[in-house]
C-alpha positions in Angstrom: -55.1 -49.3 1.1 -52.9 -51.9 -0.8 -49.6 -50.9 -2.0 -49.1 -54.1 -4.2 -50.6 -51.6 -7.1 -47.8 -48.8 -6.5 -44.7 -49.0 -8.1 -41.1 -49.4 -6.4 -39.4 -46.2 -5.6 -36.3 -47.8 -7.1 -38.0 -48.4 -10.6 -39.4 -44.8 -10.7 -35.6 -43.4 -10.4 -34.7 -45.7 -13.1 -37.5 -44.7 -15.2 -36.4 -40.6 -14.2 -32.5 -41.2 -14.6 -33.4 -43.0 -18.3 -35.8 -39.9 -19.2 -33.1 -37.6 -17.7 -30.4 -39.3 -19.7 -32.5 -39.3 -22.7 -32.9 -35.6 -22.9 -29.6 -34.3 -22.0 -28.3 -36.6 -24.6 -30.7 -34.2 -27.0 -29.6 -31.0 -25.5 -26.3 -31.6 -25.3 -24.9 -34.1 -27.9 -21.6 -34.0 -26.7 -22.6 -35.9 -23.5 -23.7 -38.8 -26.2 -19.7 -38.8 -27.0 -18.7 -38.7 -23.5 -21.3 -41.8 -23.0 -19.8 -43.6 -25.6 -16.9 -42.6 -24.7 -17.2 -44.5 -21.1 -18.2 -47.3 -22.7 -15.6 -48.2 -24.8 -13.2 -47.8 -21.7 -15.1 -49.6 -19.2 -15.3 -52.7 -21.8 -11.9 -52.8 -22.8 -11.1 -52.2 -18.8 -13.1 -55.5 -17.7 -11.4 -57.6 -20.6 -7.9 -56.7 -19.4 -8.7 -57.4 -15.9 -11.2 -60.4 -15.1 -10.2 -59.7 -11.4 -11.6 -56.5 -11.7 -14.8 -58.0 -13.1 -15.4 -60.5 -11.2 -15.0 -57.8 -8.0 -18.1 -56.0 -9.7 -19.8 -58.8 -10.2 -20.1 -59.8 -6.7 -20.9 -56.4 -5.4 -23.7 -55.6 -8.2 -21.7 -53.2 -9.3 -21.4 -54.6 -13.1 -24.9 -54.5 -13.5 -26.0 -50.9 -12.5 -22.4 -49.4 -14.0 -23.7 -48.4 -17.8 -26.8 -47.2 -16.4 -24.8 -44.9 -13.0 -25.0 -41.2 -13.9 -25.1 -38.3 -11.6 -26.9 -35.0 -12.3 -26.2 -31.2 -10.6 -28.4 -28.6 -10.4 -29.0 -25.4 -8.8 -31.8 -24.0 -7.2 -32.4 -20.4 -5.5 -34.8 -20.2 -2.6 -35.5 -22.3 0.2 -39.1 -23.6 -1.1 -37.4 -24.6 -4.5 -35.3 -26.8 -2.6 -38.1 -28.6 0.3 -40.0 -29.6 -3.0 -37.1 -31.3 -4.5 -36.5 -33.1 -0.8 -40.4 -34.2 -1.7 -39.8 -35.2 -5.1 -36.5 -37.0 -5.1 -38.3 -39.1 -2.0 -40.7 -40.5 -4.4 -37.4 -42.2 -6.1 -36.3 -43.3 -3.1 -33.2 -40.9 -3.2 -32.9 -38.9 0.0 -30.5 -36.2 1.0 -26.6 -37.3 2.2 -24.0 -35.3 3.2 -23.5 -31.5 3.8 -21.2 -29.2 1.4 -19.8 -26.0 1.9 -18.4 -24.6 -1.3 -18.5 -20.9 0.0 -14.8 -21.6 1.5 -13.8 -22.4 -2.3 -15.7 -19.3 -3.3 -18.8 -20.7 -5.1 -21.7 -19.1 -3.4 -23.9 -22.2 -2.4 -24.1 -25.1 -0.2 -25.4 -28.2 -1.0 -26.5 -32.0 -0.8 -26.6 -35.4 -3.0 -30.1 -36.3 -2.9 -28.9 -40.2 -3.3 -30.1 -44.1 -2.5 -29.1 -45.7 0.3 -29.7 -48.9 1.1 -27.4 -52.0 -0.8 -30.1 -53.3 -2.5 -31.4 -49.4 -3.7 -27.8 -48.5 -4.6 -27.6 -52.1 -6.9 -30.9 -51.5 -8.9 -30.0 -47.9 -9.3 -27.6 -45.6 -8.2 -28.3 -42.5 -9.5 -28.1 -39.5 -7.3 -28.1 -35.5 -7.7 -26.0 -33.1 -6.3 -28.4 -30.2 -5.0 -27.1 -26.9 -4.5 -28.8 -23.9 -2.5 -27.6 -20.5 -3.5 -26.8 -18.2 -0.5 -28.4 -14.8 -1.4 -26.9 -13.4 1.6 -22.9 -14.1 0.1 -24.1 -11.4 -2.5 -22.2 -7.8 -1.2 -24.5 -5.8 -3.1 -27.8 -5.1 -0.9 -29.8 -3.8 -3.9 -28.7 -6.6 -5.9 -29.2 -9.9 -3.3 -32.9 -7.9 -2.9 -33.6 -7.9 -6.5 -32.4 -11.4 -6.9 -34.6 -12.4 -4.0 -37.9 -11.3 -5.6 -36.6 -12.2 -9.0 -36.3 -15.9 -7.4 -40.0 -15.7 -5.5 -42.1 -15.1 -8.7 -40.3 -18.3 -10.8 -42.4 -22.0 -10.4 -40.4 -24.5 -11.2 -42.1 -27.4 -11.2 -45.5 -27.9 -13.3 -48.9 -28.2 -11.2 -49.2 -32.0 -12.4 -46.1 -32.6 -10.6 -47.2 -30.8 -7.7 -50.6 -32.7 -7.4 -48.4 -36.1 -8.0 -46.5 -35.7 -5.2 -49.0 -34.8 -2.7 -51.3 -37.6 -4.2 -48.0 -40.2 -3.4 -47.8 -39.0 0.0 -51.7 -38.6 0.6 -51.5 -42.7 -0.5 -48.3 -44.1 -0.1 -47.2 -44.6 -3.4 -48.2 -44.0 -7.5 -49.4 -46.8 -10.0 -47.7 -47.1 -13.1 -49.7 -45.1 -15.2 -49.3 -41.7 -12.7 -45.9 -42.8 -12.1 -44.8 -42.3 -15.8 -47.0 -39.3 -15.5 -44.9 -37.9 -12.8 -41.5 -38.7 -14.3 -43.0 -36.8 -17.4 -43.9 -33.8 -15.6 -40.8 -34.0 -13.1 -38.1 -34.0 -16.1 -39.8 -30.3 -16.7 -38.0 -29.1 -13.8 -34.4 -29.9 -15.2 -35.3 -28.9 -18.5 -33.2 -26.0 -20.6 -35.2 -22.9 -21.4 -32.6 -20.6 -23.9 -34.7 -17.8 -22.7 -33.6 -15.8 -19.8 -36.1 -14.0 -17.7 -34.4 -11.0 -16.7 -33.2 -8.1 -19.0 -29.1 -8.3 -20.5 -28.9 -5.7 -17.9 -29.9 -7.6 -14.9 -28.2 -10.2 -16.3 -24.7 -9.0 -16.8 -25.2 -7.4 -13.0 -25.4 -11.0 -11.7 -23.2 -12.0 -13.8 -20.3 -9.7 -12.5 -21.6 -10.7 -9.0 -20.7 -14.2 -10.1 -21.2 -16.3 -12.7 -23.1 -18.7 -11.1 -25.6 -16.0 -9.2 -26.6 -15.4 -13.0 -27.0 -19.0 -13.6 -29.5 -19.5 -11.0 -31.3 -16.4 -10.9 -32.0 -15.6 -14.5 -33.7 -18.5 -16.0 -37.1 -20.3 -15.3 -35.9 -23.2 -13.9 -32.8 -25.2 -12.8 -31.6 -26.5 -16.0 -29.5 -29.9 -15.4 -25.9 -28.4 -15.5 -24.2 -31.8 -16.3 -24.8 -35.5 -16.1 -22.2 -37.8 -15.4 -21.3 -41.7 -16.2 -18.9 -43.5 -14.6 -15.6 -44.8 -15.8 -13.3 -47.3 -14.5 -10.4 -45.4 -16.0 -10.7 -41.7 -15.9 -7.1 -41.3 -16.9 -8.1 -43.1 -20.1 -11.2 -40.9 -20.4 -9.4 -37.5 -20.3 -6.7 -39.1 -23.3 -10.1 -40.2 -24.8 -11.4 -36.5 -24.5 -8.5 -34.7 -26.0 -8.0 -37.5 -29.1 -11.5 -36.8 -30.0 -11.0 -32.7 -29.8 -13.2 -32.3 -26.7 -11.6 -29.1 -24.8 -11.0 -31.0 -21.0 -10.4 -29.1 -18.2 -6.5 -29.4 -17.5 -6.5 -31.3 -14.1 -8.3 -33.9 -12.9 -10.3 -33.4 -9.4 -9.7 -35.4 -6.1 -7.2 -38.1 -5.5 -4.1 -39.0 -7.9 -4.2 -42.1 -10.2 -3.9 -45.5 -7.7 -3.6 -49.3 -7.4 -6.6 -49.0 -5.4 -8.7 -46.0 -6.4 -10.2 -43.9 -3.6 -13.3 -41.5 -3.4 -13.8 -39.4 -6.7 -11.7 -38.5 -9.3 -13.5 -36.1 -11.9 -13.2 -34.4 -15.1 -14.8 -32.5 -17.6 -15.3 -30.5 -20.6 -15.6 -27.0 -20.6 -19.1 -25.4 -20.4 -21.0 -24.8 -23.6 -21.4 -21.3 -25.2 -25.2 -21.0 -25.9 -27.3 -18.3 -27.2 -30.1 -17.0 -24.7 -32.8 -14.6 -25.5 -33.0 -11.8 -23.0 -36.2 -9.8 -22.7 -36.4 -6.4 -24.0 -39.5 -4.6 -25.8 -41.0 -6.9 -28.0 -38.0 -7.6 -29.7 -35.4 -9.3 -27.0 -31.9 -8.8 -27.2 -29.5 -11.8 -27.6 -26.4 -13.1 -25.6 -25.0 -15.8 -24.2 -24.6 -17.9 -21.1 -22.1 -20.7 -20.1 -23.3 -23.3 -17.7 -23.5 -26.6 -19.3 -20.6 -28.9 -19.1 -19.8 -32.8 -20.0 -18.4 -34.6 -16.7 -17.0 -38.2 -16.2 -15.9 -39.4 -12.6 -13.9 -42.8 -11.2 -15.6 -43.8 -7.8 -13.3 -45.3 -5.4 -13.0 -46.7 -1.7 -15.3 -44.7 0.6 -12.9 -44.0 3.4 -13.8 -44.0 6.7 -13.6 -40.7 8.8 -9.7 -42.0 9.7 -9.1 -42.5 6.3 -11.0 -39.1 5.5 -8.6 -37.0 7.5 -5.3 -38.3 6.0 -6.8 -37.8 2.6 -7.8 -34.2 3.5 -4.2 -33.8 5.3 -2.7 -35.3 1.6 -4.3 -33.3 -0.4 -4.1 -29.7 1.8 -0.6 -30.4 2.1 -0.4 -30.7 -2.1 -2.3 -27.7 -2.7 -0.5 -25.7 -0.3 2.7 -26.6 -1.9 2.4 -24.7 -4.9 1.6 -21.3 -3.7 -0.5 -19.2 -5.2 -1.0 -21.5 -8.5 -2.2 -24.0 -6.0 -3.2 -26.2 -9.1 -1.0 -25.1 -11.3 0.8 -27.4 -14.4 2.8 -29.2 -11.7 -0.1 -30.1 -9.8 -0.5 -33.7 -10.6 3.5 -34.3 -9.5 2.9 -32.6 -6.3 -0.2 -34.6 -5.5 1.4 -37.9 -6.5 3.6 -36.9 -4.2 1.8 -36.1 -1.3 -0.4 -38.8 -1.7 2.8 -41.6 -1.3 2.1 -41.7 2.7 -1.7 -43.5 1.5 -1.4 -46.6 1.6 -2.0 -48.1 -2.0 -2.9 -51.9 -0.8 -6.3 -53.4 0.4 -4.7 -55.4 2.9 -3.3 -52.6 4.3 -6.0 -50.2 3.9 -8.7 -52.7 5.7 -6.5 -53.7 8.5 -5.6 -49.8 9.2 -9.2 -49.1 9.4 -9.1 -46.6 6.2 -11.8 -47.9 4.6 -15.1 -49.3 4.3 -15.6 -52.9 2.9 -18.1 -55.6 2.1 -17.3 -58.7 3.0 -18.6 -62.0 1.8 -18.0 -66.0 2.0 -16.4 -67.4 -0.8 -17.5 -71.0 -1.9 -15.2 -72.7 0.3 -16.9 -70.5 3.4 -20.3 -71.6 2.2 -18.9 -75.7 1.3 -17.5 -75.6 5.2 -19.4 -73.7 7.7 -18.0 -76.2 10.6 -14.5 -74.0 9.3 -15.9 -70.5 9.7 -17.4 -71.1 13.3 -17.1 -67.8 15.2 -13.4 -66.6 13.4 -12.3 -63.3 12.7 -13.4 -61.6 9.3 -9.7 -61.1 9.0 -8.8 -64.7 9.9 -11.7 -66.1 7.5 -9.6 -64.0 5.0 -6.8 -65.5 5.6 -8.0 -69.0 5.4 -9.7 -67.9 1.9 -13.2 -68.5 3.3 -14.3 -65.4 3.2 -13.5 -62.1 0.7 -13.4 -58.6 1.3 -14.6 -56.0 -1.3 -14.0 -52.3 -1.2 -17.8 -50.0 -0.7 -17.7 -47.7 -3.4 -18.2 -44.4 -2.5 -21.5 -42.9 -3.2 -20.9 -39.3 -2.6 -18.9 -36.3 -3.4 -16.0 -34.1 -2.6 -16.4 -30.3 -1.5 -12.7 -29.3 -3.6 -13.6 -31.4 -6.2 -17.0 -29.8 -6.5 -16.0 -26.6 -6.5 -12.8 -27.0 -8.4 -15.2 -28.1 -11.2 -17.6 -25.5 -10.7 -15.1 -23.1 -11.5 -13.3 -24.4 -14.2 -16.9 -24.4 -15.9 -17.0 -20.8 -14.6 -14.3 -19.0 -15.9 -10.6 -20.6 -15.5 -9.8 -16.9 -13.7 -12.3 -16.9 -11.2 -12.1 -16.5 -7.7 -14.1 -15.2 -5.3 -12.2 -14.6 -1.4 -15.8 -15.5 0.8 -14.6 -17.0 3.9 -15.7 -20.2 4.9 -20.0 -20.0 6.0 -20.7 -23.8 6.6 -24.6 -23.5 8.0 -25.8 -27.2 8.2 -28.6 -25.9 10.0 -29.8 -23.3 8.2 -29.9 -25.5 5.0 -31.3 -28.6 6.6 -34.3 -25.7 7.7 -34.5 -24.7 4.1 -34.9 -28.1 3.3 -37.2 -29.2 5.7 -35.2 -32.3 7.0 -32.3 -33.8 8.1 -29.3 -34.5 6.1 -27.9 -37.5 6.8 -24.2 -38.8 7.7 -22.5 -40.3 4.8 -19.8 -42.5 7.3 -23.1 -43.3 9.0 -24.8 -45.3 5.6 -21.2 -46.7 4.9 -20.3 -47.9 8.2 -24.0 -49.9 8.0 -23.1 -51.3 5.0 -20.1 -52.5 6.4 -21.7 -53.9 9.4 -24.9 -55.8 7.6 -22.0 -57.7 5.7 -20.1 -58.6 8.6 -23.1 -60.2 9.9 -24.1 -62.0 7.2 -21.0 -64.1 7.2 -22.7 -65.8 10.5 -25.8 -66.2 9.3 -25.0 -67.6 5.7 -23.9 -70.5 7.3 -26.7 -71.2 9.6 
């Protein structure tokens, strides 16, 4: 059968993420602020620095950077989660990277169901970060078992969706009018339903489990919990956030503010109050829940995994600094601190093997291939024939995650689970492999190193 009728993967996860966007912007019209918000910076960032701009614009980053947004959700049994692998393929957005957020006492481990290919990542990079919740982290036996059959009675996704996604894999693809079908009948998934369905009783059991046991377990599906644009100046952002009377979290996740930004740095809002309807006679009894937050993130240098350790080192050794208020008011000094021995340079940061970069010929490569022969990359550098731009990084950050999970939670917090990484058990739930983040970036890196030879033959 012809696939010239299907649509692309990559314009059916434009089509989603612009549905998604759409509909969170309804639910939650603070994330229309934060949008806006972005917006404003990221303009008034590229008219202060041209450098800056013109870097995006040869990476294909300017293009896709109003539309980038990243979603999170949670889902609660292992067939929730194998269905989302199926769906999320049909965007061409596969599952990268293993997290382990039991060691930061969030009951779940998880995955970014992402792109990966350059040319993917350009028309689109949107990418959710799945999370699994680990019934077994819950002490109470009668409670995980009553969560557990709670969670097998809930469908999450609508039989049209179903019968989409087998069609697509029964014949390769979906034409445009079942494609906008599917994103129609997918977007149900992440919806928000304000009724719960479990009793206040059950409810305020899982709730004292933990917060987010509650989140997962008492609703009909796995409501979008936050979708986030990307700034180029997060620091900006949070002042943005605060002038505007948006209640931010106090400290900003991942790396301190650089010359040359690295990874992730996130921030957010605190999570909305909203009214749910519990079940309860005919009646229903009414309460609340808090789950839904406003997020923005910077994306950085992916490091490589040499770069990966010193950052880990860095920011271990600024945590543990401060005690028991690990992330306390003097946080950001401490971490500014620590993070002095990371080199703050490109040149330095490419020649020390800390990070991943694309690299390119500049006009004067292309005018005089004779000149770039067989040289180095570093020497075609040198000689201003060739450029090297940092790979963003595409992923996430377990402290990060987690540090934003429980700021979103309840500022006091904190669960003592010891660390349970279980790549195998999750990659069983899910029904396939995860694969290697350094892996994707390390290709990149390589597909651009070759293409300096053969742009000029």
């Amino acid at each position: 059968m012809s696939t010239d009728r299907f649509v692309s993967p990559d314009d059916i996860r434009s089509l989603f993420a612009q549905a998604m966007s759409t509909m969170y912007r309804t639910e939650v019209p603070l994330y229309g602020t934060l949008v806006d918000l972005v917006a404003e910076i990221n303009d008034a960032v590229l008219t202060a620095n041209p450098a800056l701009a013109e870097q995006l614009d040869r990476t294909d980053e300017r293009a896709r950077l109003d539309q980038e947004r990243h979603g999170a959700i949670r889902v609660g049994t292992a067939g929730e989660l194998a269905t989302l692998g199926r769906l999320f393929a049909l965007m061409g957005m596969y599952p990268v990277g293993y997290y382990d957020l039991s060691v930061a006492g969030v009951p779940v481990h998880s995955t970014a169901f992402r792109p990966r290919t350059a040319q993917a990542l350009a028309r689109n990079p949107f990418r959710v970060f799945t999370s699994l919740l680990r019934l077994e982290l819950i002490e109470n036996v009668a409670l995980r078992e009553q969560s557990a059959a709670i969670l097998a009675q809930r469908r999450i996704f609508t039989d049209a969706a179903l019968a989409l996604i087998e069609q697509a894999e029964r014949e390769g693809g979906l034409d445009e009018a079942d494609a906008r079908r599917f994103v129609i009948e997918a977007l149900e998934t992440f919806r928000w339903h304000g009724d719960a369905t479990v009793s206040l009783a059950t409810y305020h059991a899982l709730h004292d489990a933990h917060r987010l046991i509650a989140d997962v377990v008492s609703f009909r599906g796995p409501h979008i919990n936050h979708l986030t644009p990307r700034t180029l100046d997060i620091d900006a952002a949070q002042a943005g956030m605060l002038a505007r009377g948006i209640d931010a979290k106090a400290v900003i996740e991942g790396p301190p503010p650089r010359r040359c930004p690295i990874l992730l740095r996130q921030t957010s809002f605190k999570a909305l109050e909203e009214t749910v309807q519990f079940p309860s006679g005919d009646a229903g009894d009414a309460g609340t829940h808090t789950a839904r937050f406003g997020e923005i993130e910077q994306r950085g240098l992916a490091l490589t995994p040499k770069g990966r350790a010193l950052y880990d080192q860095l920011l271990a050794q600024a945590r543990d600094s401060g005690g028991a208020g690990s992330t306390g008011q003097d946080y950001p000094t401490r971490l500014s601190a620590a993070f002095s021995a990371f080199p703050d340079d490109h040149d330095t940061l490419r020649r020390e093997g800390l990070g991943y970069y694309r690299y390119a010929l500049t006009d004067a490569g292309r005018a005089t291939p004779a000149a770039v022969g067989d040289l180095p990359a570093e020497a075609l550098i040198a000689a201003g024939l060739a450029s090297a731009d940092p790979i963003v990084y595409e992923d996430f950050l377990p402290v990060s995650a987690a540090g934003i999970f429980q700021s979103n939670l309840g500022g006091d917090e904190q669960r003592a689970y010891a660390a349970h990484a279980n790549r195998d058990a999750f990659e069983q739930a899910l029904g396939m492999k995860v694969e290697d983040e350094f892996a994707i970036y390390e290709r990149l890196q390589a597909e651009s190193l070759a293409s300096l030879r053969t742009a000029v033959r």
